[in-house]
KEKE-3310 file (N, C-alpha, C; in steps of 0.2 Angstrom, whole numbers, plus 5000, padded with zeros to 4 digits):
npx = (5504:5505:5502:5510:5509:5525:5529:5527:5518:5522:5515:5514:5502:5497:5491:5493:5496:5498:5507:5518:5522:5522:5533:5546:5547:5561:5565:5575:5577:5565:5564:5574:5569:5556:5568:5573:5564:5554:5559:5557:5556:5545:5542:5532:5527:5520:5518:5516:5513:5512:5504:5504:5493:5494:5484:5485:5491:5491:5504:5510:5526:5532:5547:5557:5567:5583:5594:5604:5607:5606:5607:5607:5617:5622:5610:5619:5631:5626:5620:5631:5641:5636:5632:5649:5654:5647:5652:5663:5678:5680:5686:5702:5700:5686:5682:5684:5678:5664:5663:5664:5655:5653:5665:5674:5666:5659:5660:5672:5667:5656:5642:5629:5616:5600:5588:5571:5560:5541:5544:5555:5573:5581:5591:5607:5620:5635:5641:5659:5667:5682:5691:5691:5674:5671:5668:5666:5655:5653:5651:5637:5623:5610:5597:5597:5583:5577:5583:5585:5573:5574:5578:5591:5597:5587:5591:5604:5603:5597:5609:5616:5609:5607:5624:5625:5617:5624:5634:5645:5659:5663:5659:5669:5668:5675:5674:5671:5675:5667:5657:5644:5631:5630:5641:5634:5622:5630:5635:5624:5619:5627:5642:5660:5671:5687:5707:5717:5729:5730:5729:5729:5735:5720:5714:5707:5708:5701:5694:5697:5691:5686:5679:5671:5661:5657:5650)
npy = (5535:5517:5505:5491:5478:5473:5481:5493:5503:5513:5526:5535:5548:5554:5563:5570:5588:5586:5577:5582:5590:5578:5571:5578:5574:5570:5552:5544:5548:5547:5533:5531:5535:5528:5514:5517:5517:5509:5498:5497:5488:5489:5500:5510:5517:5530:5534:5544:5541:5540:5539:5534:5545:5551:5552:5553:5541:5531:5521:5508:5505:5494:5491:5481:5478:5465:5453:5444:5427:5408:5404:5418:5421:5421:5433:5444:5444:5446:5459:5466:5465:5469:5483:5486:5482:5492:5504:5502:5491:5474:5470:5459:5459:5462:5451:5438:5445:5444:5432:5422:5426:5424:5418:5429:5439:5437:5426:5435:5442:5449:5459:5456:5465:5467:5474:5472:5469:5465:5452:5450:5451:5467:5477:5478:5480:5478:5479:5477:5472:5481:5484:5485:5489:5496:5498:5494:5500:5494:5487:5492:5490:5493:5486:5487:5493:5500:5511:5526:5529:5532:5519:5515:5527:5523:5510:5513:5522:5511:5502:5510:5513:5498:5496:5505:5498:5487:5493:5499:5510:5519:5521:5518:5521:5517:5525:5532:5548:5549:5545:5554:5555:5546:5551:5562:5557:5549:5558:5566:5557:5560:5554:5562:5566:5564:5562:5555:5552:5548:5536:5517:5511:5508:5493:5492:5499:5510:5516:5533:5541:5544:5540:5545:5541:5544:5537)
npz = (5464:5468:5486:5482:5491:5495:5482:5470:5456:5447:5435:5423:5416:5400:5386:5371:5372:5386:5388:5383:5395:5404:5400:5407:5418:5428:5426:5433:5445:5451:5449:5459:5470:5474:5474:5486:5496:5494:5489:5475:5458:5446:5434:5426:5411:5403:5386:5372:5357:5337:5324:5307:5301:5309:5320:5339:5353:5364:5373:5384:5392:5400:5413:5420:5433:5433:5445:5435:5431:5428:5411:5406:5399:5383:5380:5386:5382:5368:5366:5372:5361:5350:5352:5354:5343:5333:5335:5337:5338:5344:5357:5366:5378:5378:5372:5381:5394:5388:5384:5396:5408:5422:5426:5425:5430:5440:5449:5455:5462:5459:5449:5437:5430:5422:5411:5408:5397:5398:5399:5391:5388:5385:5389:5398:5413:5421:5437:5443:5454:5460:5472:5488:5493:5480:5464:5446:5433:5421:5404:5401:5392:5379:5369:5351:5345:5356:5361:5366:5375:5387:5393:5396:5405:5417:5420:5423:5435:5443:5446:5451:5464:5467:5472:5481:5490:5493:5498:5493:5491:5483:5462:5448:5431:5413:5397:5378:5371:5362:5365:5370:5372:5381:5392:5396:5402:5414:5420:5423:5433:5445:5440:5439:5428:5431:5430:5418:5420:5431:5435:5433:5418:5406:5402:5387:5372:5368:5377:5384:5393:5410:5424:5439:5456:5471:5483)
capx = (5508:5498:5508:5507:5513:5533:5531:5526:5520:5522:5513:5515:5498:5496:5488:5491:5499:5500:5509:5526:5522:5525:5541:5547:5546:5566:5564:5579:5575:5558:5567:5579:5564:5556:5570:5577:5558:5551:5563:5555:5559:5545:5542:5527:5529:5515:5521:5512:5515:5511:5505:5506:5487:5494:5482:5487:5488:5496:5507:5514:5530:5533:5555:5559:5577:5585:5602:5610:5602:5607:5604:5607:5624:5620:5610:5624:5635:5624:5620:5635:5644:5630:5634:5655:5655:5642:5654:5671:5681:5679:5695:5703:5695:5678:5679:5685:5673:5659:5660:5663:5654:5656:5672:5677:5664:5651:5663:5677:5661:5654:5636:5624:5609:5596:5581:5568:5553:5537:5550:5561:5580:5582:5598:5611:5625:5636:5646:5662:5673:5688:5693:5688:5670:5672:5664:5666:5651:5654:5647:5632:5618:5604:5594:5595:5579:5574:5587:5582:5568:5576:5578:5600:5597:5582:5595:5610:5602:5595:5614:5620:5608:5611:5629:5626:5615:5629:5638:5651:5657:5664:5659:5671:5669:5677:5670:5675:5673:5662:5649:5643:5624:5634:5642:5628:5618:5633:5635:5615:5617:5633:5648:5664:5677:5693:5712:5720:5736:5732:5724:5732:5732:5715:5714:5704:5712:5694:5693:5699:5688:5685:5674:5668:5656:5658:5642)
capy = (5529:5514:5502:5484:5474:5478:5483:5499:5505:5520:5525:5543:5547:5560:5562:5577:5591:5585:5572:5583:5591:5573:5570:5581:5569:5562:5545:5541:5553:5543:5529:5531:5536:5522:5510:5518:5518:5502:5492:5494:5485:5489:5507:5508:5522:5532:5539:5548:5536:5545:5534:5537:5546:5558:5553:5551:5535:5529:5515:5507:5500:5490:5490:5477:5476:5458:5449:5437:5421:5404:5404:5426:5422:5424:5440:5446:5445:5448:5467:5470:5465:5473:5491:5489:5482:5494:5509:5501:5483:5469:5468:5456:5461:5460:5443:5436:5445:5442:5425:5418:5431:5422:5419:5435:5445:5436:5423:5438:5448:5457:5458:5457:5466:5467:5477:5467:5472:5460:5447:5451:5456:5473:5480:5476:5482:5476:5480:5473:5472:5482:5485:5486:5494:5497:5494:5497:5501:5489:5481:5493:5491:5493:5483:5495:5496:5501:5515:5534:5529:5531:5515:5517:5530:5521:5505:5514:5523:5505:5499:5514:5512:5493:5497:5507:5493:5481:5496:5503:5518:5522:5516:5519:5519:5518:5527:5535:5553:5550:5547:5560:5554:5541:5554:5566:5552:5547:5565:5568:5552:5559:5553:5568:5564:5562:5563:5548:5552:5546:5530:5513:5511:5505:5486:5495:5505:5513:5519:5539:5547:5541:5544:5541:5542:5542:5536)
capz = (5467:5474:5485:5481:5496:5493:5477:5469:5452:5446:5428:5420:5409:5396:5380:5367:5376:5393:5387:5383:5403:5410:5400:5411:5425:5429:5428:5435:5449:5451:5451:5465:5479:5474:5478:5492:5499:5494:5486:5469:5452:5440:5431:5419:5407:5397:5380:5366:5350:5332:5319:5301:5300:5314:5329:5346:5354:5371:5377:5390:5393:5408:5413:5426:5434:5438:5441:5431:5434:5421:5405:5401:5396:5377:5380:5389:5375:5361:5369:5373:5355:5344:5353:5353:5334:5330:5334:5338:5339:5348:5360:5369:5384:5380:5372:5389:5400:5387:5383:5403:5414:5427:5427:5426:5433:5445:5454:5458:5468:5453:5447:5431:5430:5416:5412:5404:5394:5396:5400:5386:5391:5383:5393:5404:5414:5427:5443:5444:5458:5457:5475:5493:5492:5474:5459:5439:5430:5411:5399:5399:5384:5378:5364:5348:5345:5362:5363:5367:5379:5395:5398:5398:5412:5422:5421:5427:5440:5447:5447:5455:5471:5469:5470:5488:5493:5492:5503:5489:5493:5475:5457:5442:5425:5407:5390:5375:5371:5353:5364:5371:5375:5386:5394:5399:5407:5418:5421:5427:5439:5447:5438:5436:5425:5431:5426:5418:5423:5440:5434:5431:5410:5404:5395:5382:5368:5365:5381:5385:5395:5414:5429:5446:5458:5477:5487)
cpx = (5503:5503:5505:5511:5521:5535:5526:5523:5518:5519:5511:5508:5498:5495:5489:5495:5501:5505:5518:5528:5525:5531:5545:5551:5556:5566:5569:5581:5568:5561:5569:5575:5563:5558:5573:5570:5555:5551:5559:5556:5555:5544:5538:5526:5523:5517:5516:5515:5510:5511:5503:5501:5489:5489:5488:5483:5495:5499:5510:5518:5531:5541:5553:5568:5577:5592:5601:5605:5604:5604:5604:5615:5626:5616:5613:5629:5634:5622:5624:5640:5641:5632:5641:5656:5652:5649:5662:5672:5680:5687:5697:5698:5690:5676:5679:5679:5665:5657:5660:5662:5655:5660:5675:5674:5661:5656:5670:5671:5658:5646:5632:5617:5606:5589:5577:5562:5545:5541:5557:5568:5580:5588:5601:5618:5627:5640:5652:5669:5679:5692:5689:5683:5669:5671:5667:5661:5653:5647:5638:5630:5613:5603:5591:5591:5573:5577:5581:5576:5569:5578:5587:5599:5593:5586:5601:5609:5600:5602:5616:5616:5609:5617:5629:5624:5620:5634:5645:5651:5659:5665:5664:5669:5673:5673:5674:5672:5670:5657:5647:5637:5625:5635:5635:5625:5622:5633:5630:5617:5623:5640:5651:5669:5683:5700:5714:5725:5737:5729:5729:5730:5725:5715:5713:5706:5706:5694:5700:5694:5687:5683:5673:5664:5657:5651:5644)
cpy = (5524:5506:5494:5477:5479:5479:5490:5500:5510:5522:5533:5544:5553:5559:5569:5579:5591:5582:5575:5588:5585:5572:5573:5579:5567:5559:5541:5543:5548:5537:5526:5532:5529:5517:5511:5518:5511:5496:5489:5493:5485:5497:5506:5516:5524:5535:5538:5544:5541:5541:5538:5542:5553:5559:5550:5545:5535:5519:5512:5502:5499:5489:5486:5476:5469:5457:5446:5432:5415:5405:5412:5427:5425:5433:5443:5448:5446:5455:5471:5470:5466:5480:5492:5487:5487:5504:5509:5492:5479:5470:5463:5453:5459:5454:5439:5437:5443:5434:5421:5424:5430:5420:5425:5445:5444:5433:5430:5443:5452:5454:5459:5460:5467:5470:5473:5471:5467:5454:5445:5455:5462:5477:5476:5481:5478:5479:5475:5475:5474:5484:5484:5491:5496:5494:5498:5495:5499:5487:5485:5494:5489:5492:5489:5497:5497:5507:5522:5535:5527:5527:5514:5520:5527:5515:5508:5517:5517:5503:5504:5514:5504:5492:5499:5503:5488:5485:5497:5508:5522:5517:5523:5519:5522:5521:5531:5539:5556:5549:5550:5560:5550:5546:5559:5562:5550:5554:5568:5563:5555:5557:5559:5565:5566:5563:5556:5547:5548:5538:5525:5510:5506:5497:5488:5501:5510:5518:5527:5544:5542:5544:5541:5543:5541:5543:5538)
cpz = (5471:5475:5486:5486:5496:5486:5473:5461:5451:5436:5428:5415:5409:5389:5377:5372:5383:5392:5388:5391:5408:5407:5401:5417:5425:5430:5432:5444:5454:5454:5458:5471:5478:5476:5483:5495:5500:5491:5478:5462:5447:5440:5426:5418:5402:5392:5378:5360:5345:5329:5312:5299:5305:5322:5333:5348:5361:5372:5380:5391:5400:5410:5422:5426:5437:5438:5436:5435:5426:5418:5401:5399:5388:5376:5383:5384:5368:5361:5368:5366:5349:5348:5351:5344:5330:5328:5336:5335:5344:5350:5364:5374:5384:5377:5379:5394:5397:5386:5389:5409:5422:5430:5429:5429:5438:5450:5458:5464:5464:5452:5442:5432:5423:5417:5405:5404:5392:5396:5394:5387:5386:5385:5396:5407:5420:5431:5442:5446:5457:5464:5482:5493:5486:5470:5452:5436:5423:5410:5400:5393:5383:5373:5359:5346:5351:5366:5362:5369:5386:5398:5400:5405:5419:5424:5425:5434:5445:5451:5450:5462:5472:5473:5479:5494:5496:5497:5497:5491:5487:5469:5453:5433:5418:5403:5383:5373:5366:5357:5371:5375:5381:5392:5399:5402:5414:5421:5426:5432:5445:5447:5435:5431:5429:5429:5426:5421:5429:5441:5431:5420:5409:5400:5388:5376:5366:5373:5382:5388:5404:5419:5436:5450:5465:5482:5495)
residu = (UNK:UNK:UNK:UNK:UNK:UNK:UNK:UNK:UNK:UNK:UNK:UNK:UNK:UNK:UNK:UNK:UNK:UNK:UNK:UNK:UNK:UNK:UNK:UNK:UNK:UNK:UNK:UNK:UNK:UNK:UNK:UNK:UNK:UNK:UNK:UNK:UNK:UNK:UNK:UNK:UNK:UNK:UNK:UNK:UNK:UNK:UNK:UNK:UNK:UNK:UNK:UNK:UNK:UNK:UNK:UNK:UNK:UNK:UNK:UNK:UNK:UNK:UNK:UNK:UNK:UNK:UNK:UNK:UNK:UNK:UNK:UNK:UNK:UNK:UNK:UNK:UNK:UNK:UNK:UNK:UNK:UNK:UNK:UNK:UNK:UNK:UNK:UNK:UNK:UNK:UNK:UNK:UNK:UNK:UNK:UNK:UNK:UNK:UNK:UNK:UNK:UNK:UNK:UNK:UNK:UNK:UNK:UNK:UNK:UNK:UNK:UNK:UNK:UNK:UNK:UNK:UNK:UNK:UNK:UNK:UNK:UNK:UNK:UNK:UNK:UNK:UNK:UNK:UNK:UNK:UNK:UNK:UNK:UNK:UNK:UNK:UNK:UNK:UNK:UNK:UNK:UNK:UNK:UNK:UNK:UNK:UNK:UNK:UNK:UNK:UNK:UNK:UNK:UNK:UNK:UNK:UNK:UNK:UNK:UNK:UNK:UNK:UNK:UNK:UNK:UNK:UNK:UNK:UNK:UNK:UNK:UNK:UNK:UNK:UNK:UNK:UNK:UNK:UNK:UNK:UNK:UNK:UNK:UNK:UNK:UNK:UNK:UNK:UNK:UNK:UNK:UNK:UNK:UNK:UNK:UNK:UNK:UNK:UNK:UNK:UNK:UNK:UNK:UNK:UNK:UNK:UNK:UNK:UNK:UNK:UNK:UNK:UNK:UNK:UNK)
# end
C-alpha cells in the first residue's frame, strides 16, 4: 500500500502459481479498510490472463467508484435493461425508475453510483431512499462482459460503506431466487434474508427472495 495524498492504491501481483495464492485476497474486504481508512476510490487489480499459445501474461484493471453526475442517465438504463431483459421482463417499475433517475431516485434522497474502468462505466448500483436512515440497494449491474471479476462485489461493498457514511442504519433489498451468484455476494457482504410475510408487497413480480442489512 503506498498512500497518495488522500488516495491510496492497492495492486495485487502474481505470476504463475503465486497468482491463484493472491486470489485469495477478499477484495471486498480490502476494500472496506481502505475506505473507512483513507477514503479510497481506486483498486488496481493483477490477474493471470491465458492466451491461446498457453503463456502467462498479466493485467491490470484499474475500478473507480463515482456518483451520478449529468450525462450517465443512458448508461444507467442500458446496464440495468441488458441484465433484467437478459434473464426476465422489463416491468412497469423499471421503466419509470430507469428512464427518469432522477425523479425517482436522486431528487426523493437516493443515490447512483458507478464503477468505471479507464473511464468507461462498467457498473452501477444505487441507494434509494425508503425510510428514515434507510436505504434499498436497486438497479445493480454489471456490464456483461466484465462480469465474474469481482467487480459486482468490490461495487457493492463501496455502496454498503457509502450507505453508512451517509449514516443509514439499515439497507434493504429485492432479488429473485434464480440467481444464486447474486445472492451469495449479498450474503458475504452481510445481507440475511428475511420473511416476506412481514414485508409490504413488492412492485416487482420477479422479485421473491428479500434481505437486509443493519449498520
Amino acid at each position: 500500500m503506498q498512500p497518495l495524498g488522500r488516495s491510496t492504491e492497492v495492486q495485487l501481483f502474481g505470476y504463475g502459481h503465486k497468482v491463484s495464492k493472491m486470489s485469495q485476497f477478499d477484495v471486498s474486504y480490502i476494500h472496506k479498510v481502505l475506505i473507512e481508512t483513507n477514503n479510497i476510490l481506486d483498486i488496481l487489480f493483477t490477474m493471470r490472463l491465458d492466451n491461446n499459445e498457453g503463456d502467462k501474461m498479466q493485467a491490470t484493471m484499474q475500478i473507480t467508484f463515482r456518483e451520478f453526475r449529468a450525462g450517465d442517465e443512458e448508461a444507467f438504463r442500458i446496464l440495468n435493461e441488458q441484465w433484467i431483459a437478459k434473464y426476465f421482463v422489463l416491468e412497469e417499475k423499471d421503466r419509470l425508475t430507469l428512464n427518469e433517475p432522477e425523479k425517482y431516485i436522486l431528487n426523493p434522497g437516493g443515490h447512483i453510483y458507478f464503477a468505471t474502468l479507464e473511464e468507461d462505466i462498467v457498473g452501477c448500483c444505487a441507494l434509494i431512499a425508503n425510510g428514515p436512515g434507510s436505504y434499498e440497494v436497486a438497479k445493480m449491474a454489471v456490464n456483461e462482459s466484465q462480469r465474474n471479476q469481482g467487480i459486482g462485489k468490490a461495487m457493492l461493498a463501496h455502496v454498503v460503506e457509502a450507505a453508512r457514511a451517509l449514516g443509514a442504519r439499515k439497507l434493504t433489498l429485492e432479488t429473485n431466487s434464480s440467481l444464486q451468484n447474486a445472492i451469495h455476494v449479498y450474503e458475504s457482504l452481510g445481507f440475511r434474508q428475511i420473511d416476506p410475510s412481514l414485508l409490504e408487497p413488492s412492485p416487482y413480480k420477479r422479485a421473491d427472495v428479500f434481505m437486509e442489512q443493519l449498520l
